[in-house]
N, C-alpha and C positions, 0 to 999 in steps of 0.2 A: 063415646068414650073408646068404643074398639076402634074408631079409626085415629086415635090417639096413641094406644099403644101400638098401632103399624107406622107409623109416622115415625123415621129414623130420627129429625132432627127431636123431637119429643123425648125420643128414649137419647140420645145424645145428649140433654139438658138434665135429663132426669140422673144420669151418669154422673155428669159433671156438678152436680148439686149435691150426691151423694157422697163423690168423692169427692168438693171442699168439705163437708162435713166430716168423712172420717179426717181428713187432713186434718181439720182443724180440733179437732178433737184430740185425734192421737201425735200430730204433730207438732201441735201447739207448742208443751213442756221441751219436747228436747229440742226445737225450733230457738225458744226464749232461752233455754240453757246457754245454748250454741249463743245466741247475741250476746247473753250478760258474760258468758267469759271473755267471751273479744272484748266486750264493755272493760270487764276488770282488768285483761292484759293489759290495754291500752292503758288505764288507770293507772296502774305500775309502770308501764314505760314512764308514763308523763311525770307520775313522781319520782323516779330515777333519776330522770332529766333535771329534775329540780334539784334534787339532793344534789346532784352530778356539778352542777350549773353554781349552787350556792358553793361548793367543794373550790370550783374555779375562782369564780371572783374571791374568794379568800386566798386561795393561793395567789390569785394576781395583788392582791393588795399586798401580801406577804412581800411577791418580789417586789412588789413599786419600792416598799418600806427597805426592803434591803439594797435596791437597787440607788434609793437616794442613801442612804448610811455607804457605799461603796463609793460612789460617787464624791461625799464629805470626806471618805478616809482619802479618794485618791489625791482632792485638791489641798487636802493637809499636808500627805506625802511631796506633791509638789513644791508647796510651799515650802515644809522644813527644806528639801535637797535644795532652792534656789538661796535660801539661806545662809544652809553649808557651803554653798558653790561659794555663793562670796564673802564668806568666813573667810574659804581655800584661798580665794584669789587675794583677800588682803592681808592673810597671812604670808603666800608667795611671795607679794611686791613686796612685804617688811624685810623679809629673809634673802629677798636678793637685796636691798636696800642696802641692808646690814653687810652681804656678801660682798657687796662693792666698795662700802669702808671699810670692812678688813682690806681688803687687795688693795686699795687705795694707802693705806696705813704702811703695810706690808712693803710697796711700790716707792711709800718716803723714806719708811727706814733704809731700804737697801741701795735709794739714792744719797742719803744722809752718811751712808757705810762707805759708799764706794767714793764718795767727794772728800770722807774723811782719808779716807786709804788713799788719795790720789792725794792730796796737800804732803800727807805723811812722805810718801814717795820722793814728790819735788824736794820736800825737805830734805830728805836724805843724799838726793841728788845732787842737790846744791850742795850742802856739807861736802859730800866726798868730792866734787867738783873743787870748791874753794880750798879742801886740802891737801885736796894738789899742787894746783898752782900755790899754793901758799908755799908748799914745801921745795915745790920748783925755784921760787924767788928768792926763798928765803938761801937753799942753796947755792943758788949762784952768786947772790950780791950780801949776804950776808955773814959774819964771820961764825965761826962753830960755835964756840958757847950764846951768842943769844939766839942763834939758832934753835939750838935743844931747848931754853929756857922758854921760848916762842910755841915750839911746840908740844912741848906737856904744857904749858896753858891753852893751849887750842884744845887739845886732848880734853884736859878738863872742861870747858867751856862747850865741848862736840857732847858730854856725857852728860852734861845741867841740860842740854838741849832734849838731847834725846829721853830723858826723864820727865819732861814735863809735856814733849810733843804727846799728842793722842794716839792712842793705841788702834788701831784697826781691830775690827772683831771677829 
């Protein structure tokens, strides 16, 4: 046995046997401490994660749900504006429709005005025309009193005329 304890690798095992032992002994607890709080951190991470994770897919349902409700309001909005658009446009085409019988109305009256005013005219012109000559003929081959008598009934006969011709307006 003394050539045991002179023997390095002997007392080298004998070392290292002593020293796992106090290791294990005094290093064991705060060894397993040390593992189980990484244990529990991790544990908290991983359930962060979850909380975290359930958080999200709720949020993402949230927006899917608002995302289709925005969606429904835009294609509503759509639809009323295409609506209104051609409300707009067939109330336009009525209202030019309409704008163009008036002008069209407007356009016969003031043909209706001007063709009356224009017969009136000829008529006048012819009157004052014929009573000239009339009074031309009459004075020259005519004797004085049926003369005058000729012409206050022309007179009168020019003022029945012109009383019942139409008035321009």
């Amino acid at each position: 046995m003394s050539e045991l304890i002179h023997d390095p690798l002997f007392i080298y095992t004998v070392a290292f046997v002593v020293f796992a032992i106090l290791a294990y002994v005094y290093g064991r607890k705060p060894l397993l401490g040390w593992l189980d709080a990484g244990i529990a951190e991790i544990r908290a991470e991983l359930d962060e994660a979850r909380r975290l994770r359930a958080e999200a897919e709720t949020a993402l349902a949230d927006c899917k749900t608002k995302q289709a409700a925005a969606e429904s309001d835009a294609k509503a909005i759509i639809s009323r504006a295409q609506e209104q658009a051609e409300l707009m446009r067939r109330k336009a085409a009525d209202d030019l429709e309409a704008s163009l019988k008036r002008q069209e109305q407007i356009a016969a009256e003031r043909i209706r005005l001007a063709e009356a005013e224009a017969v009136a005219d000829v008529r006048r012109a012819a009157i004052d025309m014929a009573m000239t000559m009339a009074r031309k003929a009459l004075a020259e081959n005519m004797p004085e009193a049926d003369a005058a008598r000729l012409v206050d009934q022309a007179i009168g006969d020019v003022s029945a005329l012109k009383k019942t011709a139409p008035k321009a307006a």
